[in-house]
Structures are given as C-alpha cells and as structure tokens.
N, C-alpha and C positions, 0 to 999 in steps of 0.2 A: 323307795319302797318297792318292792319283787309285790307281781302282784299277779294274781291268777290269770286274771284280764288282760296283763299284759304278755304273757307267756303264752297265754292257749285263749285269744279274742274269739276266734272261729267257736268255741263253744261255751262261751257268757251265756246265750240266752238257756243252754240246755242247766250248766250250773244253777243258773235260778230255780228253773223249774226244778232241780234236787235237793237243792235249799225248801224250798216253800215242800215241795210234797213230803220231802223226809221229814220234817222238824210236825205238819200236820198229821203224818202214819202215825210215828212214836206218840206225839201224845193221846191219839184218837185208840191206839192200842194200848197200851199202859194204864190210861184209865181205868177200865176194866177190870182190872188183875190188882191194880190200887184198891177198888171198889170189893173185891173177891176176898184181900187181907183183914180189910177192916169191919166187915159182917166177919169173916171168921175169929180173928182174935176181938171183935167184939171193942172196938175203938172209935167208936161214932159218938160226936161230943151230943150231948142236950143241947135243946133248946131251950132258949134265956128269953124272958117274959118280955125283951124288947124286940124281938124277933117276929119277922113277918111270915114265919114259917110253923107248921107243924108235925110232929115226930122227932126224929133223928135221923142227920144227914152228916156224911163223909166229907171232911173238911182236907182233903190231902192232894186236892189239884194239883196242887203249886208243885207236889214232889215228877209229876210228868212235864210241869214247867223247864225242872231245874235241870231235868238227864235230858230234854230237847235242847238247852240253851248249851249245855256241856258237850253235846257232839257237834252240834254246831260252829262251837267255836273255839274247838280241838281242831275240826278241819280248817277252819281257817287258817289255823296255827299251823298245820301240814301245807298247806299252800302260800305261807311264809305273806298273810297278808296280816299286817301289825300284829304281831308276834307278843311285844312287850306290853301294849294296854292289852291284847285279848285275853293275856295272863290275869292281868290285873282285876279286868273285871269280873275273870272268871273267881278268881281270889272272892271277890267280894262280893259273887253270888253263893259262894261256898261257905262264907261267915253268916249271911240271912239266912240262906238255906238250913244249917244248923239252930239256927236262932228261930225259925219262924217253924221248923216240926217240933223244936223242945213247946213251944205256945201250943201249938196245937194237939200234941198229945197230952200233956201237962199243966199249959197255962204256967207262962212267964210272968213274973214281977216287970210293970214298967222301965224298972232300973236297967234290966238285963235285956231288955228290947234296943234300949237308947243307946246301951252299951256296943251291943250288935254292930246297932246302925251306924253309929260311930266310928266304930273300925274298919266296916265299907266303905266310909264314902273317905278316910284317911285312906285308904289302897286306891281311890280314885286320884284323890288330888296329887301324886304321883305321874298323873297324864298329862304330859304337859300342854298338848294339845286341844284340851278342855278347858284351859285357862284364859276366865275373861281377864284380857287385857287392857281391852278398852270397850268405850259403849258406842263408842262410831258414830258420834254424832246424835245421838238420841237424847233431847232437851238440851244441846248444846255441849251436851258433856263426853270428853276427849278421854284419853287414856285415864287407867285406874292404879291404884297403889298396889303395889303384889300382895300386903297383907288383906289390904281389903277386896283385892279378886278369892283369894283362899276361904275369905269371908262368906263373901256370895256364890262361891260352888259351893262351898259345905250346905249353906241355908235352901241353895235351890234345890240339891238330890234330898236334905232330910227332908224337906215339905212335900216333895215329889212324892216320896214314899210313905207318908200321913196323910197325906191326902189322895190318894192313890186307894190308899187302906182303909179308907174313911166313908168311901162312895164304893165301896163291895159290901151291899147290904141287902139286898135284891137281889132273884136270879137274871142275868144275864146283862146288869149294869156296869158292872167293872169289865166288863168282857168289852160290850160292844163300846162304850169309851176308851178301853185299849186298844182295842181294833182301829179304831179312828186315829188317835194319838198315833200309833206302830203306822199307821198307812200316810199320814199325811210326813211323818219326820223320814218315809222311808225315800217319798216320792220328791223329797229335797236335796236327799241325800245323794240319791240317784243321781239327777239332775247337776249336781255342783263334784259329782264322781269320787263319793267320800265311802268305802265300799265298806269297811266292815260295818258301820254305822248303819250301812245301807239293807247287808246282811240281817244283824241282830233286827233292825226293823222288820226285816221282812221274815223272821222265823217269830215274831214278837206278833204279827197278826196269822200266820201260821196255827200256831199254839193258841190260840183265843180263840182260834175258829173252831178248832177241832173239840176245845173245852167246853164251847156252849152247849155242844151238843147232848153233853151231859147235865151239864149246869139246868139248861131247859126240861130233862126230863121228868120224869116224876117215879117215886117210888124207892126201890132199891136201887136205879138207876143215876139216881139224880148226886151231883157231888158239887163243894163247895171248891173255890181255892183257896181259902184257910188264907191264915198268917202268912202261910211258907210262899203262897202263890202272889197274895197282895205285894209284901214286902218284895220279890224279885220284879214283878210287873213294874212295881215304882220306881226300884231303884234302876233298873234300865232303862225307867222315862227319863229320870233325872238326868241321867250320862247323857242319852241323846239330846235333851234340854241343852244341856252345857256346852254337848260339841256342834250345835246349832248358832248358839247364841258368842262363841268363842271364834268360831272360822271366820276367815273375813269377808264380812257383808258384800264388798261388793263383786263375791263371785255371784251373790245372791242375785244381780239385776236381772240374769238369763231367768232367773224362775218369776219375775214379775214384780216385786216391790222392790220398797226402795229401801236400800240398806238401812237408814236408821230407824227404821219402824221394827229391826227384828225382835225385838223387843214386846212390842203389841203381839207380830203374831202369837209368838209363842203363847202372851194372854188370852191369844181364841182357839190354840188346838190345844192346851191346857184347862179349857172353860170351866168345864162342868167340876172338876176338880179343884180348881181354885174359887171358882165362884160358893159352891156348897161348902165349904170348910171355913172361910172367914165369913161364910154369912150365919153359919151355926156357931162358931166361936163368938162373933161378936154379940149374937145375940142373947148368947148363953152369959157374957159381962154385962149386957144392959139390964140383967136380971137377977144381976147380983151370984152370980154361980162360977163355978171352976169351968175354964176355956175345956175340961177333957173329963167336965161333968157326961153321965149315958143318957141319953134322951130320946125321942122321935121327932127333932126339928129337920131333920135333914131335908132335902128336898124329894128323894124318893119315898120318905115315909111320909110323906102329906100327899103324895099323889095315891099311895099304896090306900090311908086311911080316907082319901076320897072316894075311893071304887074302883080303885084302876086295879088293872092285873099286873105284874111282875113285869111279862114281857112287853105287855102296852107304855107303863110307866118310865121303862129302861129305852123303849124305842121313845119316845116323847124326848125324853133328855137327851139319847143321842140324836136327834132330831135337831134340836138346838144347839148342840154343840156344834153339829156342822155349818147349820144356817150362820154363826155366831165367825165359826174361819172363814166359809166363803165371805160374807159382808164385812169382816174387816179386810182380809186379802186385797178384795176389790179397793176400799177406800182408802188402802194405803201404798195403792199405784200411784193415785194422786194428791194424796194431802204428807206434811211435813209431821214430825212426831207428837208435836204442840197438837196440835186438831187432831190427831187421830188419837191421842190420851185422853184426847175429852171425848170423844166420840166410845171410848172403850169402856170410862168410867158412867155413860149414860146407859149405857147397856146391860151393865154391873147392877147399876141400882134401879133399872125397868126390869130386868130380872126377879132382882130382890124385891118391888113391889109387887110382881106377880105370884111367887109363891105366897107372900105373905097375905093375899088378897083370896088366895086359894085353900090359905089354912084358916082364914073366918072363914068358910064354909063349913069347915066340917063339924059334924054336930058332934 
C-alpha cells in the first residue's frame, strides 16, 4: 500500500493537524449557511409529542457531516492511501446520505430506510479487509465460516447504525458518544498503523466537535443531525467496528490487551449504544409491544424526565461510557475471555438495574 506516511514521514504530524482542523472548519462553517436555507425555504421539521424539545429545530447536520467525510476521503484517495475501500465507503456514505435527507425532508417509509442501509453495508462487505475471519480465541472459538463472517459484518454495521440512531434524542448525546467511539477506535488504530481507519476516526471526532457547537445552542442557532447525520455517524462506527474486530488481534498486544478479549472491548466503546437499545427493545417484549414500538424508556429520557438538563444527562452517560472502556480495558490485561464475559454481562445488568431504579422515581 503507497502511503502518504511513507512517502512524506517528515510531515505526518502536520497532515493530521490538516486532517483534524479541516474536516472541524468545514463543518463549523456549513452549518451556518445549512441553518440560513432552512429558516429561509422554511424546512425545519416539528416537534413530535415524544420529544424532549420545544419549537422547531433544523435537523440537516448530517448534510456538513457528509461534504467533511467526502473531502476527507477524496484526499486520501489523492494520496493513494486505500484507494478501493475509500471508494467503497465513500459509496456507501452517498447511498445513506441520500436516504437519510429524503427522511428528513420528507419522512421515509421504514422499508426504504432498510433498503438504504442494506445496500451500504452490501458496498461494505466488498472490503475484504473487514472480514471477520476468525474470533481468535474468544470462548475457545477458532476460525469462522465465510457465510457466517458475511453474516456478522452485515449484523454488526446494521445495529451499529440503529442504534447509533437510536441514542440521538438529546442535545449533545450522540455527539459526545461519537466523540468517544471516533477517539478511542482512532487511538487503536494509530497505534496498530491502520491509517485511513485512523483518518476517518479522526475527522469522525473532528465533525462532532465542531457540531456540538450548534447542537448545544439554543434558538435559531441550535441544529439537529437528523436521519442523514445519525445514519453516516453509525455506519462509519460499524466499518471501524469491523476493521477493529477483523485485523489480527495480536498486533493488538502493543496497545495492552489480550487479543481474545477484542471482542469485550468493543462491548465498552460500543456501551452506551448497545446497552440502551437491547435494554429498551427488551423491555418493550417483556410488555408485550413491537421491539420499534415509540416510547420514552430510553435511558436519556429517564434522566431528561428526572430533572436533568440535556447537557448534564448526555455528559452522565458519556461519563459511563468511558468509566465502562477504561475498567474493562484494565481487566482484560489480565483475565481470559471466559471472566471477562462475565464481568461485562454484570455490568450490563448493574446498569440495567440502575436506570430501572431511576425510573421508579419519577413521578
């Protein structure tokens, strides 16, 4: 692979720094002028009676998302660094992207959402490089069947992107769990020298920085990232998901665990995402309801209907999230995958007791 790094090392650190500051200009610019169309032509969707918000607020983040994530990784592709997935992905940020402003201008049929996502994450599994192979040792279990790795990339980017989309219900919750997610898969990636990966991570906390800024504010100012923002956030979790959990673990031991646990990590920089989606889906079957019934069980609307503000609520959970990677990080320096699956599923359901202990409170 021709790699920028390798051709011009003497100036890596300054590329980053053009990386990170460009990908944070454009979307801290663009906003703006996103913000400027949508009071003028008058595109600002309503508020729906499960919404913790009041007025009308600009849901077209995601479209500053998609033209940061597009220059981004057009230069890469100038600088001949994987050339063929950066196409690919970019493909299949360009199939959401379409699919997630028809929603947000319009409001899409479920069908035609699935549909989207479906034909992204088919321009994914084209990477061959993303393909779980094997689990390396995780519960004993060795290499995997190629239908059934095809299997589990598909399952991992859709649920990445549902539940990614699932936990943007609050101002500044999907943000600062992306931030976290983009920082921890970027400073892996780094580390094991996996560079566009490393790239898209680090224009992926780039862009969420510069969005909060809006997201946080109030008034005409304040903007959502809609459909079009969720859906790209997710599904470039999911890729990184994949080519984390796909690369071979034991380049993994420089950064400190042990290869067969990559598997947990990913269950604690994933947390807050995975944990609030199967604990509202489940909870919504033990009640006799449809898994994608609309409700307020999530975990930010029980902190939001305790008293908490937006940004206290979204720092609380990204608060956890991270306490949630460093402590497993740490304990699966030293324990085997067996002990640290029990240690990840006690943390699961001490979770799940805690919100659920926080929602009899509320009156």
């Amino acid at each position: 692979m021709l790699s920028y790094l390798n051709t011009y090392p003497q100036n890596y650190w300054f590329f980053i720094f053009i990386i990170f500051i460009g990908s944070f200009s454009v979307t801290y610019i663009i906003i703006p002028k996103i913000l400027w169309v949508v009071q003028t032509k008058n595109l600002a969707t309503p508020i729906n009676k499960r919404s913790s918000h009041n007025g009308i607020v600009a849901s077209f983040g995601g479209v500053a998302f998609f033209i940061s994530f597009l220059i981004v990784l057009n230069l890469l592709q100038l600088l001949h660094i994987n050339i063929l997935n950066a196409n690919l992905i970019l493909m299949g940020l360009t199939v959401l992207f379409v699919v997630g402003l028809k929603d947000d201008l319009v409001m899409s049929s479920p069908r035609v959402k699935l549909l989207g996502q479906l034909i992204a994450i088919l321009l994914v599994l084209f990477i061959p490089e993303i393909h779980i192979g094997s689990a390396f040792g995780f519960l004993n279990i060795g290499n995997l069947y190629y239908g059934f790795s095809l299997a589990i990339a598909a399952f991992v980017v859709l649920g990445s992107i549902n539940a990614y989309n699932l936990i943007d219900g609050i101002d500044g919750l999907a943000g600062i769990i992306g931030i976290i997610i983009f920082a921890c898969y970027g400073l892996i990636f780094y580390l094991t020298q996996q560079y566009l990966y490393f790239y898209i991570s680090l224009c992926g906390v780039a862009v969420l920085i510069a969005f909060l800024r809006y997201n946080l504010a109030s008034g005409t100012k304040k903007i959502f990232m809609g459909d079009t923002g969720s859906l790209i956030i997710g599904y470039l979790i999911g890729i990184l998901t994949l080519k984390f959990l796909a690369y071979n673990p034991m380049s993994y031991i420089n950064v400190g665990f042990k290869p067969e646990n990559s598997l947990i990590l990913v269950l604690a920089i994933l947390f807050i995402p995975i944990f609030d989606t199967a604990r509202v889906i489940i909870c919504r079957l033990l009640k006799g309801k449809s898994p994608f019934y609309a409700d307020r069980d999530h975990s930010h609307h029980v902190l939001i209907d305790l008293g908490f503000s937006h940004l206290r609520a979204s720092l609380v959970l990204g608060s956890l999230n991270i306490f949630v990677i460093v402590l497993l990080f740490l304990l699966g320096r030293y324990y085997n995958s067996f002990v640290l699956i029990v240690f990840t599923l006690m943390i699961y359901l001490l979770a799940t007791y805690l919100i659920h202990a926080l929602k009899t409170r509320i009156k």
